[in-house]
Structures are given as structure tokens and as C-alpha cells.
N, C-alpha and C positions, 0 to 999 in steps of 0.2 A: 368697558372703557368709561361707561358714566359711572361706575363706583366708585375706577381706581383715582380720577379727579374729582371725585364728590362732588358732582353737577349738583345734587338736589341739597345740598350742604350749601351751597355757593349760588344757589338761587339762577342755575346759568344753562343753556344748553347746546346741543352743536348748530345750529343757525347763529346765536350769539358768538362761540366763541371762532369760527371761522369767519365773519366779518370784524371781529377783535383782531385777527390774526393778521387778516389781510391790509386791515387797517396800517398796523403795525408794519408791514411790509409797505409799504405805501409810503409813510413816513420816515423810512431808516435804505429805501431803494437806492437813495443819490450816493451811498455808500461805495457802489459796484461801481459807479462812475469818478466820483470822488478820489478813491483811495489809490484806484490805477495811476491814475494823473498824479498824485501825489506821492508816492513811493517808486513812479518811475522818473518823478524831477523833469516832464514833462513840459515845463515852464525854462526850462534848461536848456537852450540849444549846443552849445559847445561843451556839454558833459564827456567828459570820456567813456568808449562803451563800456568799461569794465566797471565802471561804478552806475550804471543804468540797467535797472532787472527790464524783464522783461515782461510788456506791458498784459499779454493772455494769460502768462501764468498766475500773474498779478492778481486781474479781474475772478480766478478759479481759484486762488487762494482766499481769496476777499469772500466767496460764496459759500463754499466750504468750511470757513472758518466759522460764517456765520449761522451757515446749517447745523454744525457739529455742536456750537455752543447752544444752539436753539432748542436744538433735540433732548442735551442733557437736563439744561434748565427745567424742561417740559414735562421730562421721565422722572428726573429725580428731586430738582427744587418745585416741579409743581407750582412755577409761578408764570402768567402771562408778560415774562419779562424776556426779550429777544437780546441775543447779541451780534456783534460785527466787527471789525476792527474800530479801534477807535480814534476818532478826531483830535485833534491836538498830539496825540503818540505817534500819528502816522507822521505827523508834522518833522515832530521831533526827527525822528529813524530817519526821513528824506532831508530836511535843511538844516539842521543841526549835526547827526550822527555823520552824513555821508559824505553833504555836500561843503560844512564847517568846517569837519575836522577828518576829511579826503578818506572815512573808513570804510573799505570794500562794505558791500550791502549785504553781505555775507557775515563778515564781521557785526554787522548792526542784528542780524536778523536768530543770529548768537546771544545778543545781550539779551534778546524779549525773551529764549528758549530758557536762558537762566533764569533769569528775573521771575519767569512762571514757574520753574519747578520751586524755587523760593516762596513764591506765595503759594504754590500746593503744601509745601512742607507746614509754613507758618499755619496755613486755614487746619490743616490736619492737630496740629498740636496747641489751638486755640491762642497762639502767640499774635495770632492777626490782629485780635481785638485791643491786647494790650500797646501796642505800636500807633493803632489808629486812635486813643484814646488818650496817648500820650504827648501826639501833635495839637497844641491847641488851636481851637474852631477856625479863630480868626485867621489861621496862615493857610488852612483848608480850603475857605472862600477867600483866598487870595493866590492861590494857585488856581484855583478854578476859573478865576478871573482873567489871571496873565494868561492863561492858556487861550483864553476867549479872544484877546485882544492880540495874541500872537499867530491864532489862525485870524482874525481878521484882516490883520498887516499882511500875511500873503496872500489871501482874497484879493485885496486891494491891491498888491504888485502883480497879480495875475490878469489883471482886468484892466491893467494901463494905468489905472486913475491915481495911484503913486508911483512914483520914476524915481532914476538916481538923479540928485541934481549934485555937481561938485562942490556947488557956495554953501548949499545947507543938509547936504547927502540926502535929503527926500525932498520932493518934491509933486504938484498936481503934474499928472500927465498931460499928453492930447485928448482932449474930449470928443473932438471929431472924429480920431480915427475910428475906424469901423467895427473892429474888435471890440474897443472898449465902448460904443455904442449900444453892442449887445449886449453885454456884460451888465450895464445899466438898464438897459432893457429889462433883462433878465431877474434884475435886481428888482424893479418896481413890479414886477407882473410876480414876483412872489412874498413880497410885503404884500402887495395888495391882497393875495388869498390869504397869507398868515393874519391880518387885520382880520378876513372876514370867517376867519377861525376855519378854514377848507383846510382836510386832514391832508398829510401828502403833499403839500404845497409846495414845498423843497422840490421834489422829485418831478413835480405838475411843471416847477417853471424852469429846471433843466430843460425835462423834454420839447417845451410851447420854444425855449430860444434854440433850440436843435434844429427846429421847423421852420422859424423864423430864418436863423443860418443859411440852411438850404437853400431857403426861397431865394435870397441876398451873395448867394454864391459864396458864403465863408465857411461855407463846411462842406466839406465833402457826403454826396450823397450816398448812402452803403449799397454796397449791389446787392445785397438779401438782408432780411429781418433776423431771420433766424438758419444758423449753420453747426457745426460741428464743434463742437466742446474743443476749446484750447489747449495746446499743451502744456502742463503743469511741470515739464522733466526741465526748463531751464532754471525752476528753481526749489524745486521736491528735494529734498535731503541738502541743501546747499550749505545749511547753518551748520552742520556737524564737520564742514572743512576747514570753519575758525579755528577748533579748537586744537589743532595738528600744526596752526599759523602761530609763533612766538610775538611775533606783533601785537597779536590780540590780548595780550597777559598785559595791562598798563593799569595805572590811576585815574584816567581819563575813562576807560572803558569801564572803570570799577564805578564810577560814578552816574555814568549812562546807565548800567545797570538799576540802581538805585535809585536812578530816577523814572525807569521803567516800572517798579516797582511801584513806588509814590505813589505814581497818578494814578496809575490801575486801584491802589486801595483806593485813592478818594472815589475816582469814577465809578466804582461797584457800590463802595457804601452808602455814596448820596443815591445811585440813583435806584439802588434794592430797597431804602426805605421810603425814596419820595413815591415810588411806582404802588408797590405796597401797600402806603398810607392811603393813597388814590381809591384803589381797590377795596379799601377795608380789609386788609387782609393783616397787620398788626392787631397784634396782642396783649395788651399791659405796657404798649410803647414798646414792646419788642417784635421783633421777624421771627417768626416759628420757620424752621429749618434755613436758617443763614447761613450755615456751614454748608450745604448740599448746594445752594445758591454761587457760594463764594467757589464751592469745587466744580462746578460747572465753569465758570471763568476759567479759572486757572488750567482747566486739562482742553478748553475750546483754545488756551493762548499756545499751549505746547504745540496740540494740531495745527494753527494756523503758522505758526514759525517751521514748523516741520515743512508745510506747504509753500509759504514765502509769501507771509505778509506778518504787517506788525503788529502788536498787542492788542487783543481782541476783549473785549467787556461789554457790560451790560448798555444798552440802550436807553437813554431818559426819552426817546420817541416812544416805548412801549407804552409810554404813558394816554399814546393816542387810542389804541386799540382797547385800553383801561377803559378808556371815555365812550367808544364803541361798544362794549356791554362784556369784554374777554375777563374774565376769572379767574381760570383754570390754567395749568401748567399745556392744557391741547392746544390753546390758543398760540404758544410758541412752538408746535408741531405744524402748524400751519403754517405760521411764518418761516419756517425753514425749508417744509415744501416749495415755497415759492422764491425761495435763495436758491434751491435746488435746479428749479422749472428755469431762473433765467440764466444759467449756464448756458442756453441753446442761440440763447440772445446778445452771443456777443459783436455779430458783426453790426448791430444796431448801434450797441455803445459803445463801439471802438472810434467810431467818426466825432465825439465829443471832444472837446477841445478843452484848456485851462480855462479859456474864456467867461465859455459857456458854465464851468462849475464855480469859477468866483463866486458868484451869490451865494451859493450854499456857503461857503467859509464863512462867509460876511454874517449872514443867517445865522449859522451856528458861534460862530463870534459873539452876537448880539444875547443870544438868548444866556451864554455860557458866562457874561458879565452881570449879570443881574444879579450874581453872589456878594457885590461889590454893597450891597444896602444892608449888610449882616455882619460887618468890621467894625466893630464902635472907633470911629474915626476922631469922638474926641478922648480917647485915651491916648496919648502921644506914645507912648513906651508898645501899642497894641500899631499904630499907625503906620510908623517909621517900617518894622520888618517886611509889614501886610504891604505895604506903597511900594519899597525895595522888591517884592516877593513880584509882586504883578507888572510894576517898569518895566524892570528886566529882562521880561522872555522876549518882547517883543524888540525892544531897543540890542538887544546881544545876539534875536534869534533863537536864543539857547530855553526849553524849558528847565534845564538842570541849573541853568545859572541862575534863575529867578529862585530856583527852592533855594539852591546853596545860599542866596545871599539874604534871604527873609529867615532860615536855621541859622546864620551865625549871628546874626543884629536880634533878634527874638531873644536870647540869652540875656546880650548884651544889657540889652534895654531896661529889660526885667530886676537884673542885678543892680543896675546905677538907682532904677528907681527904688529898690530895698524892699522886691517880691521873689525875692530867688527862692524862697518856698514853693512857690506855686509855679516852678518849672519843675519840670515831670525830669524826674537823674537821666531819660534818654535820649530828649533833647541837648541836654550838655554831650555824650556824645555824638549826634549828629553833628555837633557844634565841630567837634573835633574834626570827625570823616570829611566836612566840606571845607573847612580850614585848609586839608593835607589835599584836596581833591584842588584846590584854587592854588597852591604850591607844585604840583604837581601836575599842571593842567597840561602842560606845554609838551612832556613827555611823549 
């Protein structure tokens, strides 16, 4: 085992890399709680059942997707880099794909099984690099950005503290009611670790307002810690009855797709070489085995769409277990062991509430804008798309409508100012694809 991760190469050993590991789990745990709430629209009281999964299969798809991606990453990219489903995508799939544009979650959970075997195909035939190298940087941290500020906005409508109001459609909530009490609770008591740099903080100030809750009578207390693994059969194999559905053949779904796509390549590539660089594990400014990296993603998103959750990618939290002394591709064996161990732990975090997970959005919101200091904002022709690209998600809801409309103005911009050289010929077609996707939306 110490050969095949080259422990004495890597300066590292198994004391190191299973406190790396755990670490790593620590910081990416609010996921299992997160993701449920989130792709069961949990926030949602008048949903119709048919478009609400089902919340254990949810949490078991959410584990498993992140074990299976973990294990690959571990075996074959050899990097202390974890995965899980990811934040902002989960977003998308529940408030945009389901609850936007009213598509069975079946229908949605179709788009990511596409969308992944396309990025296996692309990572396979080295087309990946060309596509990601051909969107320029600036609309990259500006996606990264609207994403940030689009899971913040439902942080903050989950937690009370934005409401609809009719004069101005948003508005402050009630600040007194109790919900949103915690919720702010919850909020300060995990700024306050992430300030004093406490790994796992996210997940530390879930758990502290779960406790809180209880004490306060707003969560229900669980009859046991730990019980029997979930059923995974309400939504194990569900994606494959899309494609037998003619509804599912549309412009709009072509475009979810594509946006599934998207953000998976940004969120792998930032965060396989930010994790990386951390580590010292670049090379001449390059990733030695990216491709093995990239194919772990993409075959952890097929399994977790198989299972019934949405698009699964790399974790920029890995980056804590980096900091905890992890090296080695064993350090994401561990972190999947421990996605595995809390399968047993779901009557624990079944009693979590929207509430109590706002701050993590809000959290991961904050961190996920900080792309916004790398847009040279005074290039106006760079500004316009990048400002469109990041508005957007949050004010439409939609992540696809922030890319579409930062890919058509990008061209735009470029050409009036008299650099249409220096747009890459694949951006003019994107240009095209979301022109006919914005044409065609309604469908």
C-alpha cells in the first residue's frame, strides 16, 4: 500500500493521511445533510409528490456517490482529492430544472446521466482541455461567482431573512421568528470557527444549531442515532425512464444538459489544480494524471445519477485535509470510508431542517464569490458578459441563464470592440446554441 501511493516519495504516512482523510470528511459532511434538503425541495411545502424524490434514497445516493467518486480518485488519480454531489448543481437540478420549468426529477436526474457520459467521452478523447481552454477565464470566475451568489439567495430564502414582498418581490423577513433566529444563530456560530480557521466548521455549526433546535423545541428530537440504511429503490435506476418519455426530447432540456456539463468542467478544473498546487503535487504548472482525475468524476456522476442524486465532482474542501498533512490518493479512501460508515446515521440527519442548513449555502455562497477579484472589471468589453454571466443566476434562479447570457454578450463585446481574434471559433458557436436555447426556451 505504501509503494502503490508512494508514501516515501510524498513525504507522508498512514497517521498523516487518515487524519487528512478524516479531515476532509469533516469539512465536505454537510453535504449528506445539504443535498437531501436540497434536491427534495424541502423548502417547498405545496410541491406536488410527483416532482419530490425521496428524502433516504436522497441521503444514500448523496454517500455513495461520494464514496464511489472517492475510491476512484484514490485508486486511480492518486490524489487526496474527495468528491460529492455538488453545490450550485444540486441547486440548479431542484430550483431551476424541477421546480422552474415543472420537470419530473427523473427527467432532471437524465440530464446529469447525459451530461456525464459526455464528459467521459470528451476526458477520454482529450476534447475536454480544448472546450475548457476555449471559454475565456473571465466568464469562468463569473460563473463561479453567480453560482455563489445563487446558492446564497436560497440560503437566505431558506432561513426567513429574504421573503417575497409584492412592491419590490424581495424583501427582509421576520427576524424574530424562531426559525430564522436559528438560522442566524447557526450562521454566526460558523463564521465564528471559519474566522478562527476550525476545519469542519460547516458541518460543527449544522450539528451545534440541531442541538440548539432540540433544546428550543424546533426540531424534532430522533428516536435513535444510528438505524438501518435507507431505501435507495424510490430512485435506483429512475433516470433511465426519461428516456422512453418524448417530453424529455426538448431545447430546454438540451440546454440543462449543457449546463450540466459547464459547471462540472469549471468545478473539476479549478478545484484539481487549486487542491494540487496546495499539495505540491503540480508539475511544470501542469497535473500529472488529469485525465485519470477528470475519469473519476465523470464515472462517480454516472453512479450517482444511476443512484439519484445530481452531478457529483471534486471537492475544493479537500483542500482541508491538504492542510492536515493528506498526499496520497489513501487519504480519499478514507474519506469514503467515512461516507460509507454514515449511511447508518440517517435517523440522526433526517431531523435537519432547511433552516438549520441555510448557513452552509450562505457559507459556501461567500467562499464560491471570491472568483469575483480575477474579472479585470476595468475592461468594459471583459465586464459587461462577466456582470450578465453572474446577475443572472440569482435574479432568474436559472444557472443556464447566467452562462447563456455572459456566451452571447462575450462575442458581442469582443467584435464591437475590434478583438474578434481573440475569440476562440467555439465560442461563436455557443453563441449560436444559447441564442436557439433563449428562442426556444418556452418549448
Amino acid at each position: 500500500m505504501k509503494k502503490y501511493f508512494e508514501f516515501e516519495k510524498l513525504g507522508t504516512n498512514y497517521r498523516r493521511e487518515f487524519i487528512g482523510g478524516m479531515t476532509t470528511f469533516l469539512a465536505m459532511a454537510y453535504i449528506l445533510i445539504v443535498n437531501p434538503n436540497i434536491l427534495t425541495l424541502a423548502d417547498v411545502p405545496d410541491l406536488p409528490e410527483a416532482l419530490r424524490m425521496d428524502t433516504g434514497a436522497v441521503f444514500v445516493a448523496t454517500a455513495l456517490a461520494a464514496a464511489v467518486g472517492s475510491i476512484i480518485m484514490g485508486l486511480i488519480g492518486k490524489y487526496p482529492i474527495a468528491l460529492a454531489p455538488g453545490m450550485g448543481l444540486n441547486a440548479f437540478f431542484a430550483y431551476t430544472v424541477v421546480l422552474s420549468h415543472g420537470a419530473p426529477w427523473q427527467h432532471a436526474l437524465a440530464a446529469v446521466f447525459i451530461s456525464s457520459v459526455f464528459f467521459l467521452i470528451l476526458t477520454i478523447s482529450g476534447w475536454r482541455e480544448k472546450l475548457i481552454n476555449a471559454i475565456p477565464v473571465e466568464l469562468k470566475h463569473a460563473v463561479g461567482a453567480g453560482i455563489g451568489l445563487f446558492i446564497t439567495f436560497i440560503g437566505l430564502k431558506n432561513a426567513g431573512i429574504i421573503v417575497d414582498n409584492p412592491a419590490t418581490l424581495v424583501g427582509l423577513g421576520d427576524l424574530t421568528n424562531a426559525n430564522t433566529l436559528l438560522a442566524l444563530f447557526g450562521l454566526l456560530v460558523t463564521v465564528i470557527m471559519l474566522t478562527r480557521g476550525i476545519h469542519g466548521a460547516v458541518f460543527f455549526g449544522i450539528i451545534i444549531s440541531v442541538i440548539v433546535g432540540m433544546i428550543f423545541n424546533l426540531i424534532e428530537t430522533p428516536e435513535k442515532v444510528v438505524g438501518a440504511v435507507p431505501s435507495v429503490a424510490p430512485t435506483f435506476g429512475a433516470v433511465f425512464t426519461a428516456f422512453g418519455d418524448p417530453s424529455f426530447y426538448t431545447a430546454t432540456m438540451m440546454g440543462i444538459i449543457l449546463t450540466f456539463l459547464f459547471v462540472d468542467f469549471f468545478d473539476n478544473a479549478g478545484t484539481l489544480v487549486a487542491v494540487a498546487n496546495q499539495a505540491g503535487l503540480m508539475k511544470d504548472n501542469k497535473l500529472p494524471r488529469a485525465g485519470r482525475a477528470l475519469f473519476a468524476d465523470s464515472i462517480a456522476s454516472l453512479v450517482g445519477s444511476i443512484f439519484g442524486t445530481s452531478t457529483t465532482t471534486s471537492y475544493i474542501e479537500s483542500s482541508a485535509g491538504v492542510a492536515s498533512g493528506a498526499r496520497s490518493g489513501f487519504a480519499s479512501l478514507v474519506t469514503a470510508g467515512f461516507f460509507l460508515l454514515s449511511l447508518f446515521f440517517f435517523p440522526l440527519l433526517s431531523v435537519v431542517t432547511p433552516a438549520v442548513t441555510a448557513p452552509a449555502l450562505i457559507i459556501v455562497g461567500v467562499l464560491m464569490v471570491s472568483s469575483l477579484g480575477k474579472i479585470e472589471w476595468g475592461r468594459f468589453e471583459i465586464a459587461v458578459p462577466s456582470f450578465l454571466t453572474m446577475i443572472s443566476m440569482p435574479l432568474s434562479s436559472s444557472i443556464a441563464t447566467g452562462i447563456a447570457a455572459g456566451f452571447i454578450f462575450y462575442p458581442i463585446t469582443m467584435l464591437v470592440k475590434g478583438k474578434s481574434k481573440e475569440v476562440h471559433p467555439i465560442m461563436y458557436l455557443f453563441f449560436v446554441i444559447f441564442v436557439l436555447y433563449f428562442v426556444f426556451l418556452t418549448e
